[in-house]
N, C-alpha and C positions, 0 to 999 in steps of 0.2 A: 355145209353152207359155204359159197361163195367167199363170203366178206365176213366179216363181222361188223356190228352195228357201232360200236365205239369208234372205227376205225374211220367209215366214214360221219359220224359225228364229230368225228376231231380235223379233217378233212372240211368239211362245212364249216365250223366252228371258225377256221384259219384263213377261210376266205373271206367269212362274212366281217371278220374283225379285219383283214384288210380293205377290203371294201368301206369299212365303216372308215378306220385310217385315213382312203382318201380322202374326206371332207373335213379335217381336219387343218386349220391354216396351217398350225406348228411343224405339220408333218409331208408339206407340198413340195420341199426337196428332194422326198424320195422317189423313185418310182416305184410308185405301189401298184398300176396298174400291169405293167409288166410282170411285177413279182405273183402277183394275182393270177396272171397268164400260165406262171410256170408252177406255181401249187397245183393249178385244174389239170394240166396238161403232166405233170407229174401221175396224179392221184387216177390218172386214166389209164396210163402205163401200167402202173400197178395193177388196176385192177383187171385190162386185158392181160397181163402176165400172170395172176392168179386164174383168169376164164381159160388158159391155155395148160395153166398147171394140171389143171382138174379134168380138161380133157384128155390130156395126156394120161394120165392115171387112168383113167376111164378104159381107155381104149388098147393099154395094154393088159388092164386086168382081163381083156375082154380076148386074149390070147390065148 
């Protein structure tokens, strides 16, 4: 498998609590929208760099 299921449930789990964050008065000095930006764009990376791992293995077992 790809991914494993925890990984992106902790992954969603961390946006959706910052998302939730920004509608919080207390918390309107942060930028949480930005930070939100770089968890998604993080958690993509990863998971193109895991889609690359596996095709790499793939293709050299395939030697």
């Amino acid at each position: 498998m790809l991914f494993r299921v925890s990984e992106v449930a902790a992954a969603i789990a961390l946006v959706l609590m910052l998302l939730a964050a920004k509608h919080v008065p207390a918390l309107s000095f942060l930028p949480l929208s930005q930070m939100t930006g770089v968890v998604c764009f993080s958690f993509a990376i990863f998971l193109s760099l895991r889609i690359y791992k596996a095709e790499l293995q793939r293709l050299r077992a395939g030697d």
